[in-house]
C-alpha positions in Angstrom: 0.0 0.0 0.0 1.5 3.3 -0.9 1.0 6.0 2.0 2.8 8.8 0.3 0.8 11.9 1.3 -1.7 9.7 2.8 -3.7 11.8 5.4 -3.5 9.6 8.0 -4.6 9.7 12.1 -3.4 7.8 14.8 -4.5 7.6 18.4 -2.7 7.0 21.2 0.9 7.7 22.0 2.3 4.6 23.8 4.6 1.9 22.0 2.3 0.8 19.3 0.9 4.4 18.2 4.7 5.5 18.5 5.7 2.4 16.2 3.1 3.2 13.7 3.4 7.3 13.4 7.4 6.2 12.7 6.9 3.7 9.9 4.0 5.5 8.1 6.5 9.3 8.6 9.2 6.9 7.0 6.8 6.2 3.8 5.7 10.0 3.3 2.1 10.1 5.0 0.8 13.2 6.3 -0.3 12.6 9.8 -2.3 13.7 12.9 -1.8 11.8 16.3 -4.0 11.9 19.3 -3.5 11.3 23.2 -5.7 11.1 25.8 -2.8 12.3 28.1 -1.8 16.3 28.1 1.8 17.5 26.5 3.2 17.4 30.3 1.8 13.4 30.8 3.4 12.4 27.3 6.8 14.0 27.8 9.6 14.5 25.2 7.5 12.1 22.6 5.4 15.7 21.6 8.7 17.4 20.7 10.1 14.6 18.5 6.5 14.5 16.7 6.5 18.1 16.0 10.0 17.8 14.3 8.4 15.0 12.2 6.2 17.5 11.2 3.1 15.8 13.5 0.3 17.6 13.9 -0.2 16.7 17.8 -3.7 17.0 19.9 -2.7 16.0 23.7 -5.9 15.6 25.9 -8.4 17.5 23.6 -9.9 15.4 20.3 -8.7 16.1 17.2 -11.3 17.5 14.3 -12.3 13.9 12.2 -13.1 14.8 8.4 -13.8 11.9 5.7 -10.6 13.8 4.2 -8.7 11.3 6.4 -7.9 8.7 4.6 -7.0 5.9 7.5 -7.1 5.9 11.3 -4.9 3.8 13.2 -5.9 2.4 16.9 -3.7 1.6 19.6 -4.7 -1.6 21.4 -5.6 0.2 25.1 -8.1 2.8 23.5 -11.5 2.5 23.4 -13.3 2.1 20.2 -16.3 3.7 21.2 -14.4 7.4 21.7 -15.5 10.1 19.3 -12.8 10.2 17.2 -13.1 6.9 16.2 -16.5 7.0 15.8 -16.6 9.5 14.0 -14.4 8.3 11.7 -16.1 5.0 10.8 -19.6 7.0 10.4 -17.4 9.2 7.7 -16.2 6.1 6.2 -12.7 6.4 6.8 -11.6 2.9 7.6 -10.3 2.0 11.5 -7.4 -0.4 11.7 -5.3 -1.5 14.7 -1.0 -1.4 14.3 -1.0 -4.8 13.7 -2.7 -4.6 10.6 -0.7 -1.6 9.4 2.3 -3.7 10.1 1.0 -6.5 8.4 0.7 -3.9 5.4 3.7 -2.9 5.4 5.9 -5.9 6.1 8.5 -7.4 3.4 6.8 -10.4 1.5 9.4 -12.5 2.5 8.4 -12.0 6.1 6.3 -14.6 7.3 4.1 -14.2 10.5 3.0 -17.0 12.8 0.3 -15.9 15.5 -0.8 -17.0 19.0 -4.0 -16.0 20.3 -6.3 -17.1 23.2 -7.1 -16.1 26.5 -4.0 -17.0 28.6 -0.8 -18.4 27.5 -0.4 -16.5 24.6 3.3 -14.9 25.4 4.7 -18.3 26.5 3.6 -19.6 24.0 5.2 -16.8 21.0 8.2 -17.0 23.2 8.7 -20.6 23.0 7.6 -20.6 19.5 10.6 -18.0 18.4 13.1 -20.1 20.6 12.2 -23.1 18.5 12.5 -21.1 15.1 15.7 -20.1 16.7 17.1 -23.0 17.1 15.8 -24.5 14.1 18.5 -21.3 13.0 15.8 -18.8 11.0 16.5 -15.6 11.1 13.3 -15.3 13.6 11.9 -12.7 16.7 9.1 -12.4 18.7 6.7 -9.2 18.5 3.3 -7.8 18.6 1.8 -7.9 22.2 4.5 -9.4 23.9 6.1 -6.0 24.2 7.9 -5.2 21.0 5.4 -3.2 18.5 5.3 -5.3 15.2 5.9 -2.2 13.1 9.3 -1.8 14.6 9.9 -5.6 14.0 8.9 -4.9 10.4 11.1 -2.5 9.6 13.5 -3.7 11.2 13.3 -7.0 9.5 13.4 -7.8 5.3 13.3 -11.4 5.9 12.5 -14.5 8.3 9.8 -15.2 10.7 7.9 -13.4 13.2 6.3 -15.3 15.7 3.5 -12.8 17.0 1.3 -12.5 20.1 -1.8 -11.4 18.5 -4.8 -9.8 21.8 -8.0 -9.2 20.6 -7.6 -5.7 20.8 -5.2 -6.1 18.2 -7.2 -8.4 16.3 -10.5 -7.0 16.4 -9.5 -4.0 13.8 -8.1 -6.3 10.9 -9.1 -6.7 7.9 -6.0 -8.3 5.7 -4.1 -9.8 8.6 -3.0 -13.2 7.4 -1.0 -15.3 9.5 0.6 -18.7 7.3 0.5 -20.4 10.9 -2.0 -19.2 13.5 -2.9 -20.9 16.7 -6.0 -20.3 19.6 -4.5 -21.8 23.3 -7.8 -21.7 24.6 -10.9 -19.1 25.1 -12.7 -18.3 28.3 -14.4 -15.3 29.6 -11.6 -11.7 29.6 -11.9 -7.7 28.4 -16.2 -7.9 28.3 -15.5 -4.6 29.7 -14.5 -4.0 26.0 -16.0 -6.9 24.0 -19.7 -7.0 26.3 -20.4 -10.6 25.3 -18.5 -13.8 24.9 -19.7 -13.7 21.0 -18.1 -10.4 20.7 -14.7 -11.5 22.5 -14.6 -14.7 20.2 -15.3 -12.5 16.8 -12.3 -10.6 17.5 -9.9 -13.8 18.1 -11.5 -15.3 14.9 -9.9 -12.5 13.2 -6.2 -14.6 13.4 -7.5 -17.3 11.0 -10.4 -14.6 8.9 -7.8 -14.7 5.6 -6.1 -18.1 6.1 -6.7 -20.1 2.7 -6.7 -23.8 2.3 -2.4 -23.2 1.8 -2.4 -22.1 5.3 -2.6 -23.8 8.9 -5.0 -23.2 12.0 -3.8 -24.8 15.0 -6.4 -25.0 18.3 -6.8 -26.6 21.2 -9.2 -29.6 21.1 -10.0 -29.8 24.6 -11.2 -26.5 24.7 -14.9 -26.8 22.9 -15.0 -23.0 22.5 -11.7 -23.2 20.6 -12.4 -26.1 18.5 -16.5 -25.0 17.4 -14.1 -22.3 15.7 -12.4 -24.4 13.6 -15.7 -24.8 11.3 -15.7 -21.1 10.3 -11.8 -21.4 9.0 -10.6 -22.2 5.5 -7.0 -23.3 6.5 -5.7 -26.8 7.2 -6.6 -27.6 10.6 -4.2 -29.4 13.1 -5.2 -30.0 16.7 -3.4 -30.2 20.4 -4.5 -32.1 22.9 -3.1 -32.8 26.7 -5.7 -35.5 27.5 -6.2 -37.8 24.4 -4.9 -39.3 21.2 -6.1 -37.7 17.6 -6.3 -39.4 14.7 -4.2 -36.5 13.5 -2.7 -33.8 15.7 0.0 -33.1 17.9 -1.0 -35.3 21.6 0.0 -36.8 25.1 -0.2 -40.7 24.5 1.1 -42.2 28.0 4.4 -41.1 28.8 5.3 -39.3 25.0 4.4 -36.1 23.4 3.1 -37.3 19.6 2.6 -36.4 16.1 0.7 -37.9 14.0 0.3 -36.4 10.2 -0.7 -37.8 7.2 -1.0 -41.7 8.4 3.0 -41.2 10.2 3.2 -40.6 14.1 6.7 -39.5 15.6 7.8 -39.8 19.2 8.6 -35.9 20.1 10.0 -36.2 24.0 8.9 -37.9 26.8 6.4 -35.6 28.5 8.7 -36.1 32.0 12.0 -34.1 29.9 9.6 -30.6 29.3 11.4 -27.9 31.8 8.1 -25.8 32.0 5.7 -26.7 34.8 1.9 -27.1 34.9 -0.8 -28.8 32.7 -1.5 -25.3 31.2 2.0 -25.2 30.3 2.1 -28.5 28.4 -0.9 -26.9 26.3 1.4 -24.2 25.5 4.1 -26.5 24.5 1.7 -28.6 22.4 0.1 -25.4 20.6 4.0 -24.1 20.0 4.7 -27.8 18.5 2.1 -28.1 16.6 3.1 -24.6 14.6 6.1 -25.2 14.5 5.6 -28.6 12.6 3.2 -26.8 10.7 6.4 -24.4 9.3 8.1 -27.1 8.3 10.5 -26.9 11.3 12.5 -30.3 12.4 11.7 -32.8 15.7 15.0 -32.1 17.1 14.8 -28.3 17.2 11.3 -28.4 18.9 12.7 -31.2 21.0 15.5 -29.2 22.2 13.7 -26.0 23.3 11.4 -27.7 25.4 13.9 -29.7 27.3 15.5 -26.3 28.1 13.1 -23.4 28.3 12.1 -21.8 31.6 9.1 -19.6 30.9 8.7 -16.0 30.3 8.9 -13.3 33.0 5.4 -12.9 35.1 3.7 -16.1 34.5 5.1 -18.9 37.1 8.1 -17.1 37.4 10.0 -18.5 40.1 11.4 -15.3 42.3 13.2 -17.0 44.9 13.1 -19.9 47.2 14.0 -19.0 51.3 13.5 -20.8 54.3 11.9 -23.5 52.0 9.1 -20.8 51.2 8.7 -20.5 47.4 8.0 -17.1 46.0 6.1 -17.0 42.5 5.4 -13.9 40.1 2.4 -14.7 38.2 1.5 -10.8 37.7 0.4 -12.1 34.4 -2.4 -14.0 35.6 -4.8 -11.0 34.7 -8.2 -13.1 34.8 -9.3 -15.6 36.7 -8.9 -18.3 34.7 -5.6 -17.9 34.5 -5.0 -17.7 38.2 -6.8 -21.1 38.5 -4.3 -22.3 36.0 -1.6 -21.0 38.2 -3.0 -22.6 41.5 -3.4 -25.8 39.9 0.5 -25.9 39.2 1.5 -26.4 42.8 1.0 -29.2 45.3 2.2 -26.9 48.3 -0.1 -24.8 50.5 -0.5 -21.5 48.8 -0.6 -18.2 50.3 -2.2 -16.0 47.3 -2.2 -12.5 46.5 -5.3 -11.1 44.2 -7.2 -8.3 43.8 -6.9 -5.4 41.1 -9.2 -4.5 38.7 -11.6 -6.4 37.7 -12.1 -7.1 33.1 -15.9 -8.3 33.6 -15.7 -11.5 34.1 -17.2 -13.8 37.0 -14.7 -14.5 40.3 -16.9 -17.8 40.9 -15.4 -20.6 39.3 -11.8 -19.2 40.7 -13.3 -19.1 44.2 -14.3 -22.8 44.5 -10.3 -23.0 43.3 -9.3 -20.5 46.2 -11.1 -22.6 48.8 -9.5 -26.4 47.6 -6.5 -25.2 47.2 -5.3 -21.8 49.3 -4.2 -21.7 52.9 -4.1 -17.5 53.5 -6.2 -15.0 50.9 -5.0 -11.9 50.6 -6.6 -9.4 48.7 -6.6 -5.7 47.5 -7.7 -3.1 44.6 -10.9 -2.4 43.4 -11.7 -6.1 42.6 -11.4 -7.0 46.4 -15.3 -6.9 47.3 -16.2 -9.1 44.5 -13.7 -11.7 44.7 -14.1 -12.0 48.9 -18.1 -11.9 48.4 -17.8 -15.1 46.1 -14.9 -16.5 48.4 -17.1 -16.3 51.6 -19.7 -17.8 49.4 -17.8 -21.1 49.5 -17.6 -20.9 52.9 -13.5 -20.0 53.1 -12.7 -17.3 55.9 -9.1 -17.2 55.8 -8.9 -13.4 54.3 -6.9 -11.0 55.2 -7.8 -7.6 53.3 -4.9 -5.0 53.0 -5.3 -1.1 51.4 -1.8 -1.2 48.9 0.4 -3.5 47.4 3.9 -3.5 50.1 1.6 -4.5 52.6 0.1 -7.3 50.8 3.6 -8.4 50.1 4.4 -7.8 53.9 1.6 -10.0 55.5 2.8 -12.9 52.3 5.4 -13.2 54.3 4.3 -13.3 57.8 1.6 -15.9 57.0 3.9 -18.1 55.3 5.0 -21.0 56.8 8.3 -23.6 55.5 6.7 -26.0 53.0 4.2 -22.8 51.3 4.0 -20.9 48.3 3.5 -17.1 48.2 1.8 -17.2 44.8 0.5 -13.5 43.0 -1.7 -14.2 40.4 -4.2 -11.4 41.0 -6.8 -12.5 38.7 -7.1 -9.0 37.7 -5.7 -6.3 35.5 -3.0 -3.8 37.2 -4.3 -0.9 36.3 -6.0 0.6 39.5 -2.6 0.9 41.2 0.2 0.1 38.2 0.5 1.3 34.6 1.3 -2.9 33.9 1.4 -6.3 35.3 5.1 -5.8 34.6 5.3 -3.2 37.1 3.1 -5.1 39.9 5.0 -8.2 38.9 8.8 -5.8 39.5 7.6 -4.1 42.2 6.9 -8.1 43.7 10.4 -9.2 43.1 12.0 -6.1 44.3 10.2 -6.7 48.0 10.3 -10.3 48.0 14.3 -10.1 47.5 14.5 -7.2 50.0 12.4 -8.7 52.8 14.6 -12.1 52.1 17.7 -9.7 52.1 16.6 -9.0 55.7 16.4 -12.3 57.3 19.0 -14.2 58.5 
């Protein structure tokens, strides 16, 4: 697509919008950015947009004509702001960074996308290790943290092995993935989505252009995940942790298997993987079965998962003192996902949760709470709701604290030789952090300080 003199707007001014206003400068477009921050919140970013001849609007809305001829989303901004709506009543078409990367990328760049509800930046992680070692030029981007249109330019060639949200997702319209894969769907962001139908339309989006010479990898044990597989064109290949396909990447008795066109290769044992949990292993499968999918050998994908060790913030082991295990799961935003990270540990758990909550239902992960934590503590705006449905299954052992050193603090004091002090809010971060990367910091910090302390 050719964006010379393009008259193009983008809002917000965090990583991805910063990504895109560079790329689409580079290729000659005129352009407007928005922020819902003032000039002072946004910092030196203003100054370097005005010397690439930006036209800026910090914390007032810019004027939206049909003379625009594109607007570009970040992934944290509202669709339903004026601007934007604006925009689509004019006609001028909405479309996320990840679709302007996808735009704008080299054709001898091939993408690979992850998407699902939890799992999604182990799983791209492990999936670029494996390209890695399979030695492609190969990187990880999207929303694990690096803005695809900076991988884009930065890359002619190779693979990119993409985390994909469906905030990302839900403003594509060409995005076409040779290998996508769904982990698993389950209720998140109905704040943003409002129903489960809407959530699930925007992760469709991965496979939406996949032809028949593409692949579509999903969970089969997630029924969600695999009624989706009827509205794709691609080749399908399915995972599964607790039965044998007739074709598939699967756990038969002790070995990870795949079985593809009437052949079945031993992978690993399932005892050799490094990463912990059953959720993990549906990770590893997912990453497998893409990888196989791109053509990549057994003994590549073999020797990753014998060695990898996770991704920072989900299961990440902190430290281990006075045989008290300390774990930074900050990226256990939902509750399903924190009931994922409880079931990982045979130990008595003291959990920290609380945040804010993404619209889901704190049920199911209180019956979880009451089989399998010793001490609750929560916190955050989240707090009522998950102790209301926690007292509900008759568990008392709550201890409710204002800020997020003193949760830490009382972790400790209530933990006991033999326990796990486990965060894995089941919330998002953003009533007291800008990130789950900053709860999750902040977590280590204290934990090695208040070890640093003890004798």
């Amino acid at each position: 697509m050719n964006f010379t003199d393009k008259k193009i707007l983008v809002i917000g001014l965090a990583r991805s919008g910063l990504a895109a206003l560079t790329s689409l400068h580079k290729r000659g477009a005129r352009l407007t950015a928005y922020d819902a921050k003032s000039e002072a919140e946004l910092g030196d970013c203003v100054a370097d947009l005005r010397e690439m001849r930006v036209t800026v609007y910090a914390g007032i809305y810019p004027p939206v004509s049909s003379d625009f001829d594109l607007l570009v989303v970040s992934p944290g901004v509202p669709l339903e702001i004026e601007p934007i709506q604006t925009a689509r009543r004019m006609g001028v078409e909405v479309i996320s960074e990840l679709e302007l990367a996808y735009r704008i990328k080299s054709a001898q760049l091939e993408i690979l996308a992850v998407t699902g509800t939890n799992g999604k930046t182990t799983t791209t992680t492990l999936l670029e290790q494996i390209l890695l070692e399979a030695g492609r030029h190969a990187a990880a981007g999207g929303n694990i943290g690096v803005a695809l249109c900076s991988q884009v330019e930065e890359m002619q060639d190779g693979y990119i092995s993409v985390e994909a949200s469906s905030f990302q997702l839900e403003t594509t319209n060409t995005f076409r993935p040779h290998v996508a894969g769904i982990l698993n769907i389950t209720p998140d962001h109905l704040d943003r989505h409002k129903t489960m139908e809407g959530y699930m339309a925007a992760k469709a989006k991965v496979f939406a252009q996949q032809t028949k010479d593409d692949f579509l990898v999903l969970n089969y044990e997630d029924k969600l995940v695999r009624q989706m597989g009827a509205e794709a064109a691609s080749r399908i290949i399915c995972f599964s942790t607790d039965q044998q396909l007739g074709e598939g990447v699967f756990v038969s008795g002790q070995s990870i298997q795949i079985k593809w066109q009437d052949e079945c290769f031993d992978l690993m044992p399932v005892g050799e993987v490094r990463l912990r949990g059953k959720h993990n292993l549906e990770n590893i499968l997912c990453a497998a079965a893409m990888a196989w999918a791109d053509g990549v050998d057994l003994q590549s994908i073999a020797n990753v998962l014998r060695t990898f060790g996770g991704v920072r913030h989900r299961l990440e082991e902190v430290a281990c003192h006075n045989d008290i295990l300390y774990i930074n799961d900050s990226k256990g935003t939902n509750p399903d996902s924190t009931i994922k990270a409880l079931g990982a540990f045979d130990r008595p758990i003291i959990l920290i949760a609380g945040g804010r909550p993404k619209g889901g239902s704190y049920r199911q992960v209180a019956q979880e709470i009451s089989q399998r934590v010793r001490e609750l503590i929560l916190l955050g705006e989240a707090r009522e709701m998950i102790k209301s449905e926690v007292m509900e299954t008759g568990f008392r052992n709550i201890h409710e604290v204002e800020d997020f050193p003193a949760a830490v603090y009382k972790a400790h004091q209530l933990a006991r030789p033999g326990d796990v002090v486990l965060l894995s809010p089941a919330c998002a971060s953003w009533d007291m952090f800008p990130s789950y990367e900053h709860r999750g910091d902040l977590f280590c910090q204290m934990v090695h300080s208040i070890i640093n302390q003890q004798p």
